[in-house]
C-alpha positions as CSV (number, residue, x, y, z in Angstrom):
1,X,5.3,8.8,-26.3
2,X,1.8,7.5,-27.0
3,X,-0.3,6.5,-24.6
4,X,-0.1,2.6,-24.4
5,X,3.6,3.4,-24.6
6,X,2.9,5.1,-21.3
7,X,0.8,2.5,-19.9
8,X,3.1,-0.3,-20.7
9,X,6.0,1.8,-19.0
10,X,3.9,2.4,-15.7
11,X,3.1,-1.3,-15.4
12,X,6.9,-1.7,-16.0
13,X,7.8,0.5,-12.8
14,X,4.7,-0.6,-11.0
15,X,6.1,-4.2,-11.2
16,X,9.3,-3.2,-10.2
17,X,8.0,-1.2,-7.4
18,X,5.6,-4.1,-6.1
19,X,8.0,-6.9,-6.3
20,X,10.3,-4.5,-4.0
21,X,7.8,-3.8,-1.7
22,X,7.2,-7.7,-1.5
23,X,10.8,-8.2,-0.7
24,X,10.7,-5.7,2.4
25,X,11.9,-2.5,0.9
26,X,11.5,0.7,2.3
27,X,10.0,3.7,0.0
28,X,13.8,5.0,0.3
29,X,15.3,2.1,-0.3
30,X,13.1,1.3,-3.7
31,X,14.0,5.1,-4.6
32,X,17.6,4.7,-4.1
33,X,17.7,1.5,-6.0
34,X,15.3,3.2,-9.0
35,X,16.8,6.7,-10.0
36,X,13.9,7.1,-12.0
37,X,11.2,6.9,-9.6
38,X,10.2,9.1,-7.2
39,X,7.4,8.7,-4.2
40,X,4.0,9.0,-6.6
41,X,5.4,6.2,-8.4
42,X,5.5,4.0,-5.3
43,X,2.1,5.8,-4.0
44,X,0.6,5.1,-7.7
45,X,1.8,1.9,-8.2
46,X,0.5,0.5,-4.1
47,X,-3.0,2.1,-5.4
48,X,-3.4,0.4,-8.4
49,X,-2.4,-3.1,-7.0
50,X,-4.8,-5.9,-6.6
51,X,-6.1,-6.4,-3.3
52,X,-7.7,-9.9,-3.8
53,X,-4.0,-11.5,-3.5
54,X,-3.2,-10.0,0.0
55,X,-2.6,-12.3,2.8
56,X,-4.9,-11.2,5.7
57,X,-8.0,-12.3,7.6
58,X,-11.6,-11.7,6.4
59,X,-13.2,-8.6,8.4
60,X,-16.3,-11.4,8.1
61,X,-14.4,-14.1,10.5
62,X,-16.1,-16.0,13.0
63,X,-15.2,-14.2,16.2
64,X,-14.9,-10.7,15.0
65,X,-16.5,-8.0,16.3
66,X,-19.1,-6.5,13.8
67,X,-18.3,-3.0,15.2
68,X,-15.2,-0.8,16.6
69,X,-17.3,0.3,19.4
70,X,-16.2,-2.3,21.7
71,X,-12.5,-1.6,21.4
72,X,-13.4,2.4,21.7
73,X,-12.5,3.9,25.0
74,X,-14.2,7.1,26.6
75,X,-11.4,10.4,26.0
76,X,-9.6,11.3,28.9
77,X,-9.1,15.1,29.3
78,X,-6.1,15.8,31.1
79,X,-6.5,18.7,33.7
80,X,-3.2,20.4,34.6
């Protein structure tokens, strides 16, 4: 197998991987489905996915805390 033949076949599983993953599939239920795959697929295919079409909130939103420090909480050592 050459190597575009290899890219065209990873982008083949990737797509199949992501459009499960969209659906609400579980890595073992993707796996069970795909014979042929196995869990660095799923890994490969998440990592190589574009970000920029992800539904979530800008970290830059009005109203959001610039830092983590206000959520942090002081540790609490438990003495027994």
């Amino acid at each position: 197998m050459s190597g575009t033949e290899c890219l065209i076949e990873m982008r083949k599983k990737s797509l199949t991987i992501l459009k499960a993953v969209a659906a609400g599939r579980s890595c073992e239920q993707i796996l069970a489905a795909n014979p042929g795959l196995n869990y660095h697929d799923i890994f490969h295919a998440i990592a190589e996915a574009p970000t920029s079409h992800w539904k979530r909130s800008p970290a830059n939103q009005k109203n959001w805390p610039r830092s983590a420090n206000q959520f942090r909480k002081g540790a609490v050592h438990r003495v027994d």
